[in-house]
N, CA and C of each residue as an Amber inpcrd file, in Angstrom:
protein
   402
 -45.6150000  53.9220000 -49.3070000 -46.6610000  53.1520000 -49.9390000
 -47.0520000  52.0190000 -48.9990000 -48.3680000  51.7680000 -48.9310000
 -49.2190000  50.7600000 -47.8160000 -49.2350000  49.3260000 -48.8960000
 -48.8590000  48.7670000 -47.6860000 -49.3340000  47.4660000 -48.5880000
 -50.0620000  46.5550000 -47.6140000 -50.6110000  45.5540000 -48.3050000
 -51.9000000  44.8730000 -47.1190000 -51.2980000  43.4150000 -47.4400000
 -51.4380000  42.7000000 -45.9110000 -50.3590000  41.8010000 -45.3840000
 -51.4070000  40.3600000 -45.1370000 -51.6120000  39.8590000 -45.5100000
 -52.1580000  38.4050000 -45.3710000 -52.3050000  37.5060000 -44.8380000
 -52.4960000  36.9670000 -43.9390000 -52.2500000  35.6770000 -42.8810000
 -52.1960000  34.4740000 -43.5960000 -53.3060000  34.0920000 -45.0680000
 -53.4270000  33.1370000 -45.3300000 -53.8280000  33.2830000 -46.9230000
 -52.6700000  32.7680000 -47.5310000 -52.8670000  32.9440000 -49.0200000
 -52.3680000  31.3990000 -49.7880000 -52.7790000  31.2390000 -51.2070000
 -52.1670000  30.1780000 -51.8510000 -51.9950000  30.4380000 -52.8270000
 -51.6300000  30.0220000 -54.3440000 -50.2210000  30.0730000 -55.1090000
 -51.2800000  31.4750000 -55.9420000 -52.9920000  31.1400000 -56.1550000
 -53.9280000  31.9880000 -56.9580000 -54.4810000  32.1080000 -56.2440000
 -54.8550000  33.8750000 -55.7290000 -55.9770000  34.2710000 -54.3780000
 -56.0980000  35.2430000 -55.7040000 -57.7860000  35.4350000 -55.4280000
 -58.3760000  36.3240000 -56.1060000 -59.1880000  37.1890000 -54.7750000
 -59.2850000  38.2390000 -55.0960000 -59.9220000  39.2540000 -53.8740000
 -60.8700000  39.7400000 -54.9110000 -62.2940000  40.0710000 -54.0640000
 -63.3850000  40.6060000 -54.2760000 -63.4780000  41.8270000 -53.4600000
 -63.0510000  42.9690000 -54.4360000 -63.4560000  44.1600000 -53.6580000
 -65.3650000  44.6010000 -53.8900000 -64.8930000  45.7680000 -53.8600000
 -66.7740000  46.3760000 -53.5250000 -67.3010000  46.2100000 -55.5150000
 -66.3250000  46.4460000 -56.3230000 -67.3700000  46.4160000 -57.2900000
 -66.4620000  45.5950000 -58.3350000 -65.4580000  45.2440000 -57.7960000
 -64.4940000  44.3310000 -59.1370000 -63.4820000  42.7670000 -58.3620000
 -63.2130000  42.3120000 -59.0640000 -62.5530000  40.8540000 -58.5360000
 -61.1630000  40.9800000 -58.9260000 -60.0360000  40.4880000 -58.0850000
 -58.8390000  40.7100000 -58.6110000 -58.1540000  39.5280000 -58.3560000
 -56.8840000  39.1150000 -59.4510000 -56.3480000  37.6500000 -59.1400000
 -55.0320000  38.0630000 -59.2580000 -54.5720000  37.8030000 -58.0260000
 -52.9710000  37.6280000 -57.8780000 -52.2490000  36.2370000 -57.9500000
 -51.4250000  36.4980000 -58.7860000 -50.5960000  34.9060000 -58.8490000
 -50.5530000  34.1380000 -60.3060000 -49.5280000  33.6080000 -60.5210000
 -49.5600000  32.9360000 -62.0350000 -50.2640000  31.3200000 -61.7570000
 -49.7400000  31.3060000 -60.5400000 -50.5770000  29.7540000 -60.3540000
 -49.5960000  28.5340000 -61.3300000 -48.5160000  28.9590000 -61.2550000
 -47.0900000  27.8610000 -62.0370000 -46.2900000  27.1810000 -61.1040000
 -46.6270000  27.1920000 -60.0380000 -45.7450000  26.8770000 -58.9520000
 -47.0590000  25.9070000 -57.9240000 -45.7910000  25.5820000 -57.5350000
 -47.1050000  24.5600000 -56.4030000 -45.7850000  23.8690000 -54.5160000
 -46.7640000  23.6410000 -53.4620000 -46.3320000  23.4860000 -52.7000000
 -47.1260000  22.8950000 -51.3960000 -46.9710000  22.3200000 -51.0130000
 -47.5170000  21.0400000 -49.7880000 -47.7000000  21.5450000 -48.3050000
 -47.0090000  22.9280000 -48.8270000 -46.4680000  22.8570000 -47.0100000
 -47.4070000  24.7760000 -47.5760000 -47.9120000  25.1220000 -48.5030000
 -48.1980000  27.1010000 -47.9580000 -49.7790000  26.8200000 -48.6000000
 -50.5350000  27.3460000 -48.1590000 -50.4620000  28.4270000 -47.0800000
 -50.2790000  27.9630000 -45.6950000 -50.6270000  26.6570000 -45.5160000
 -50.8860000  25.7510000 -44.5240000 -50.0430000  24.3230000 -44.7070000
 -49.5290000  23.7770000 -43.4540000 -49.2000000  22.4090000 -43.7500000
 -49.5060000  22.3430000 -42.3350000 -50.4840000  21.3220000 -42.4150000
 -51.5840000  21.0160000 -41.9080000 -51.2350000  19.9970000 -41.0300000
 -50.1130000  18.7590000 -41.3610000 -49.4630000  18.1710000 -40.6880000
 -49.3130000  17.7580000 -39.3950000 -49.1330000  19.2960000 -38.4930000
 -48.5450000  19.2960000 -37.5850000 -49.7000000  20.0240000 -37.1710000
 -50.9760000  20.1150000 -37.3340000 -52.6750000  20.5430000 -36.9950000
 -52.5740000  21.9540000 -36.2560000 -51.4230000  22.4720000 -36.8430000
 -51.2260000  24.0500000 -36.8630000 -50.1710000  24.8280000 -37.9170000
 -50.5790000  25.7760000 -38.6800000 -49.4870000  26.6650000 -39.4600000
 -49.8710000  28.2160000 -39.2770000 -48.8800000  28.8030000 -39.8120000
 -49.1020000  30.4240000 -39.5940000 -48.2990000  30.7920000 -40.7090000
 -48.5460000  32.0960000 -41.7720000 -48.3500000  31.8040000 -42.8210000
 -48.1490000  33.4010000 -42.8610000 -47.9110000  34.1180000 -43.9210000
 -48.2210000  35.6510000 -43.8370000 -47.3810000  36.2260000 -44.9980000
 -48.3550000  36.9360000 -45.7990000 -48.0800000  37.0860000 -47.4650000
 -48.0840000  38.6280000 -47.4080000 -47.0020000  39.2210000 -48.5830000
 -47.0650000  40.6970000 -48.8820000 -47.5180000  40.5170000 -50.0950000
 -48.6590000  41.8140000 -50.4700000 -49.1750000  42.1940000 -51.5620000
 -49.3440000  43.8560000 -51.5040000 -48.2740000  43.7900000 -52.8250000
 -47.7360000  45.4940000 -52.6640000 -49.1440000  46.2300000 -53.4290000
 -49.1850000  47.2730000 -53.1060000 -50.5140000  48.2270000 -53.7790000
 -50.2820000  48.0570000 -55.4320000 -48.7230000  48.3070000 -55.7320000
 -48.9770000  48.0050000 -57.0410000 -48.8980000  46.7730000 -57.7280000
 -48.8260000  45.3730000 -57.3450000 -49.4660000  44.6100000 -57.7940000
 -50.8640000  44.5140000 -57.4520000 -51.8420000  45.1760000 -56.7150000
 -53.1160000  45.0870000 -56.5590000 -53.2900000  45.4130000 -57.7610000
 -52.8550000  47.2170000 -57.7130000 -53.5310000  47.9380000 -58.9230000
 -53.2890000  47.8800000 -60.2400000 -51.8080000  46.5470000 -60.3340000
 -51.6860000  46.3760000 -61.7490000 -52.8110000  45.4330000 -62.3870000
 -53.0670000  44.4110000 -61.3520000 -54.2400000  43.6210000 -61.6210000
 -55.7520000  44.2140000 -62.2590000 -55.9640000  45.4220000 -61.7420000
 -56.9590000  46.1110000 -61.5020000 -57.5570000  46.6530000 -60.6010000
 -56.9400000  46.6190000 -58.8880000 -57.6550000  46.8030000 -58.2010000
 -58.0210000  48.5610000 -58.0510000 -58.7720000  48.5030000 -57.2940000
 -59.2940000  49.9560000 -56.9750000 -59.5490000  50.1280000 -55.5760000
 -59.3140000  51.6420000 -54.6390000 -59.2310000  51.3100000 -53.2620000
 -60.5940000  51.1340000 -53.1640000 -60.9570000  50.5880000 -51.6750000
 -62.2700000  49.9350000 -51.3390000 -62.3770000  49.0660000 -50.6470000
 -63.2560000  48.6390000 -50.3660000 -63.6930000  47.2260000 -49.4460000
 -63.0140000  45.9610000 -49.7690000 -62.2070000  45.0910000 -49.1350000
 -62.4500000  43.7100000 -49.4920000 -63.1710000  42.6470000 -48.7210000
 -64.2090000  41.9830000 -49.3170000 -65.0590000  41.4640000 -48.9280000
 -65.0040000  39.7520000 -49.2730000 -64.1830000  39.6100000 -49.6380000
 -64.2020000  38.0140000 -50.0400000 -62.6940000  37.8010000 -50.2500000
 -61.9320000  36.6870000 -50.6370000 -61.2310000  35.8950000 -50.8560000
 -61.0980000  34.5800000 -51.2840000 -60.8740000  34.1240000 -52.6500000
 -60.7950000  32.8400000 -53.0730000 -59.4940000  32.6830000 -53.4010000
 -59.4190000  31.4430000 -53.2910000 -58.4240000  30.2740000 -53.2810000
 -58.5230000  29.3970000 -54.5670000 -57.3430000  29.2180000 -55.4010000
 -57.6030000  27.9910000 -55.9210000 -56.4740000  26.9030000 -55.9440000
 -56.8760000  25.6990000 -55.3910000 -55.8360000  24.9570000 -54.6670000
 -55.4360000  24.0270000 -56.1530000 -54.0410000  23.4060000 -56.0470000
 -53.5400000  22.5630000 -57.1560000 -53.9430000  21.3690000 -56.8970000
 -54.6500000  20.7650000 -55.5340000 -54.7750000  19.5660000 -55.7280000
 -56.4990000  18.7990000 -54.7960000 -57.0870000  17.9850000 -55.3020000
 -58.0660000  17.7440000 -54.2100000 -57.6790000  16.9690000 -53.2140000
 -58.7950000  17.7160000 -51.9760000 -58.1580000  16.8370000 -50.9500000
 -59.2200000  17.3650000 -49.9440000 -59.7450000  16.4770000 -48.9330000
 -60.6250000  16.4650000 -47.6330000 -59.7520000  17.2970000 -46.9820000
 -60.6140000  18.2550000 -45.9360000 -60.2370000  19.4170000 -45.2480000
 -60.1630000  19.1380000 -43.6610000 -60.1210000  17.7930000 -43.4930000
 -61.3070000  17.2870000 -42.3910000 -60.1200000  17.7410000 -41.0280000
 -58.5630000  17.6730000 -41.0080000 -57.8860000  17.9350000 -40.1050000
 -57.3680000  19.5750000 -40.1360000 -57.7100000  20.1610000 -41.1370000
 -57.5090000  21.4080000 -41.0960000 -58.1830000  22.3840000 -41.5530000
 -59.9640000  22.1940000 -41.5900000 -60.7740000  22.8280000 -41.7820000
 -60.9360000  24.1620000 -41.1270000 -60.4580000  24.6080000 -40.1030000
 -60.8230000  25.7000000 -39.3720000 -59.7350000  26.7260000 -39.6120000
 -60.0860000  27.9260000 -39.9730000 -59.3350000  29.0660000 -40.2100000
 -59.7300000  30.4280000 -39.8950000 -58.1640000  30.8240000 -39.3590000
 -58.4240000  32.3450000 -38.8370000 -57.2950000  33.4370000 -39.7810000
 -58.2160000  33.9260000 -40.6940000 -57.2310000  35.0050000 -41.5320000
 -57.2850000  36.1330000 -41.2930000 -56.3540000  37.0370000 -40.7880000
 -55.9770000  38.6870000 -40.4570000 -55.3260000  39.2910000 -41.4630000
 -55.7380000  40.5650000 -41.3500000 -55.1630000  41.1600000 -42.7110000
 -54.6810000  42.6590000 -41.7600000 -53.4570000  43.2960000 -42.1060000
 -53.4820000  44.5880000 -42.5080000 -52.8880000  45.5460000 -43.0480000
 -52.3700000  46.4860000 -43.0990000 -51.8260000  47.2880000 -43.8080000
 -50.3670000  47.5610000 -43.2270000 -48.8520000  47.8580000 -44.0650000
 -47.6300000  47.5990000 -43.7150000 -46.8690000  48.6520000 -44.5170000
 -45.8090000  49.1330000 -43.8650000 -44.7800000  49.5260000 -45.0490000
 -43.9950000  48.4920000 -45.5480000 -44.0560000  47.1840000 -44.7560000
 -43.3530000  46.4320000 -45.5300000 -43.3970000  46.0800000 -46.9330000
 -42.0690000  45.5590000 -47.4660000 -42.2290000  45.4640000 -48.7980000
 -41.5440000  43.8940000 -48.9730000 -41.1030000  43.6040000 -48.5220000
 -40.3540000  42.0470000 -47.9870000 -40.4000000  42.0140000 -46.5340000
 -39.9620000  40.3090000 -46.1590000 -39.3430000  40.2320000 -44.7160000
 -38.3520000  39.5220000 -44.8230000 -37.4190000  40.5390000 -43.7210000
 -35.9360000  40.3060000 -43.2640000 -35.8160000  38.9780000 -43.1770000
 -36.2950000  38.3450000 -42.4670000 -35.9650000  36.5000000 -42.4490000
 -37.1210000  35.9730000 -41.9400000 -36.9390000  34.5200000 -42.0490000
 -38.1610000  33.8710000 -41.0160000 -39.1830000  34.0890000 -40.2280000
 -38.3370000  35.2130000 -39.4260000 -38.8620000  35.2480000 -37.9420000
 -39.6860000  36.9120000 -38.2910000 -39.2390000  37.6960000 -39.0880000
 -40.1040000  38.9810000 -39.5530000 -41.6380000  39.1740000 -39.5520000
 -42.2350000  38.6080000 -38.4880000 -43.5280000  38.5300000 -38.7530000
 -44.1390000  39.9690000 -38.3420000 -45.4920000  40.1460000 -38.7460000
 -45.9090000  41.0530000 -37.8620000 -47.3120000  40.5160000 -37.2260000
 -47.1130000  41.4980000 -35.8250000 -47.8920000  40.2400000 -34.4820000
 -48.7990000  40.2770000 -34.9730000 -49.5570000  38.9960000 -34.6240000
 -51.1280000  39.0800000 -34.5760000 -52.0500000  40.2620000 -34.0030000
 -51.5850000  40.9080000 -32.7780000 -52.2730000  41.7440000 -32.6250000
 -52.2920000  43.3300000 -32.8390000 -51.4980000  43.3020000 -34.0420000
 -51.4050000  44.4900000 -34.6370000 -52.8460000  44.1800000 -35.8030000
 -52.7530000  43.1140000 -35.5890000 -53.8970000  42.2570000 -37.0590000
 -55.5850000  42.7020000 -37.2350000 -56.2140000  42.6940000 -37.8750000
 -57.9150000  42.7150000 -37.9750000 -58.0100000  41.0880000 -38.3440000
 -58.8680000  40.5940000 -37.7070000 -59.5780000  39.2610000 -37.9070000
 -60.2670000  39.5720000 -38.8840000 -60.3010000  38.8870000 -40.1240000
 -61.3590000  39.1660000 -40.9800000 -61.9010000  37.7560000 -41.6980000
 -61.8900000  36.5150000 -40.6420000 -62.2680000  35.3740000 -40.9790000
 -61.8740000  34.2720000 -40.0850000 -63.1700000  34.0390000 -39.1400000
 -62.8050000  32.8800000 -38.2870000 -63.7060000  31.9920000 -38.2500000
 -63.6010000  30.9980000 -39.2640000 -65.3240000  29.7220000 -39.7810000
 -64.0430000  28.6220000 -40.1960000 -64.7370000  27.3450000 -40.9970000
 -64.2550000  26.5240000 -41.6700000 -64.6270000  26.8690000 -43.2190000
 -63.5590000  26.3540000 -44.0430000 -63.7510000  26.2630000 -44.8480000
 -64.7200000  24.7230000 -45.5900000 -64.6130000  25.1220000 -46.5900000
 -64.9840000  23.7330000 -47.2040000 -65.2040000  22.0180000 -46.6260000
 -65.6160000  21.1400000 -46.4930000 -65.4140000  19.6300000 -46.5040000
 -64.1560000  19.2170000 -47.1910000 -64.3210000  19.4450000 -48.5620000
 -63.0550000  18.9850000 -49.3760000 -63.3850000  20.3770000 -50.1140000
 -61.6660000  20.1190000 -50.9590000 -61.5560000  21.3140000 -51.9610000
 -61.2240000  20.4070000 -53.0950000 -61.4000000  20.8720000 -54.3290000
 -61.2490000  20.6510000 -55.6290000 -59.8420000  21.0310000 -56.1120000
 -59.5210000  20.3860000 -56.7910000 -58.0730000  20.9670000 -57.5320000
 -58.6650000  22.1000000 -58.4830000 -58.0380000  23.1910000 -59.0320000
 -58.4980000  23.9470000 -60.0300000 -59.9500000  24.4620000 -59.9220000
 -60.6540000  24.3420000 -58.5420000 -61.7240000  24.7630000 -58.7290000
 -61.7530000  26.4100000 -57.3210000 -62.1500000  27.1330000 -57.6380000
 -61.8350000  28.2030000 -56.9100000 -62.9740000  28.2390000 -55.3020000
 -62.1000000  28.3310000 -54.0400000 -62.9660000  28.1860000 -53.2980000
 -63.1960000  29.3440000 -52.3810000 -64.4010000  30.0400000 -52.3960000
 -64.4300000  31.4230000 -51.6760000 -64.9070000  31.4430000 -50.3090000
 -63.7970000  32.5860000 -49.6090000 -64.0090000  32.7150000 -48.1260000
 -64.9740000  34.0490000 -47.8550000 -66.1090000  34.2740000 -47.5780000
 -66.4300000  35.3030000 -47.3380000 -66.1640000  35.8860000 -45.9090000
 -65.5940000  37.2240000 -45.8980000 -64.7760000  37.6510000 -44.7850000
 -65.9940000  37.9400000 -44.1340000 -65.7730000  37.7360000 -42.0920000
 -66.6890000  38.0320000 -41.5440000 -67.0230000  40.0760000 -41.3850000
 -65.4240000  40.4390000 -41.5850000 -65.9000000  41.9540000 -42.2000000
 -65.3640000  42.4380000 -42.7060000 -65.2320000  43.7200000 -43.7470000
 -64.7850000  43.8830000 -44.9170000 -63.3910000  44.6230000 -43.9030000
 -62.2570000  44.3600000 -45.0580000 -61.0620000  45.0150000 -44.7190000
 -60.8980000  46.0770000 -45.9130000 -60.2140000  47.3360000 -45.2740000
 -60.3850000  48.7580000 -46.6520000 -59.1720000  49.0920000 -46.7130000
């Protein structure tokens, strides 16, 4: 079973495939430092999302064409506005430790812009990918 691997996620990512929207995450938890901690004016981050939590959500195979975020807290973007998210497909189902990454250049770029000025707490903020990942 394939599962599709994330560069850059937070506690509620909703994905926009070709004809339906899907939200992963209870959004009960919260944290300073994921997807990004910005801090140190670099992070690298990288999320598993197994097919069947896609498809328990609802998803259906297809395009994904968007990605939103909804962050727990507001806050100016101004030192860590710029983002590059890769996505792709894995047998992984966990990682072994820390260091388990998989390289960037096994990766598809599917988003290299800024986001937002500021983000809103509770308000959902969408990335439209520069191309769809399937």
């Amino acid at each position: 079973m394939k599962k599709i691997l994330l560069w850059c996620t937070m506690l509620i990512t909703s994905w926009a495939f070709a004809q339906n929207t899907v939200q992963l995450g209870s959004g009960t938890g919260s944290s300073s430092f994921f997807p990004n901690y910005y801090y140190y004016n670099y992070s690298y981050s990288q999320t598993i999302y197994t097919a069947a939590e896609m498809t328990a959500q609802g998803a259906v195979a297809g395009d994904i064409t968007k990605i939103r975020y909804k962050p727990t807290a507001s806050v100016a973007t101004t030192n860590w506005k710029d983002w590059v998210i890769y996505m792709t497909t894995s047998s992984k189902s966990t990682f072994s430790s820390k260091t388990d990454w998989i390289p960037v250049g096994n990766m598809t770029k599917v988003f290299d812009s800024t986001i937002p000025a500021s983000i809103t707490a509770n308000e959902w903020m969408e990335l439209t990918l520069s191309s769809a990942f399937t």
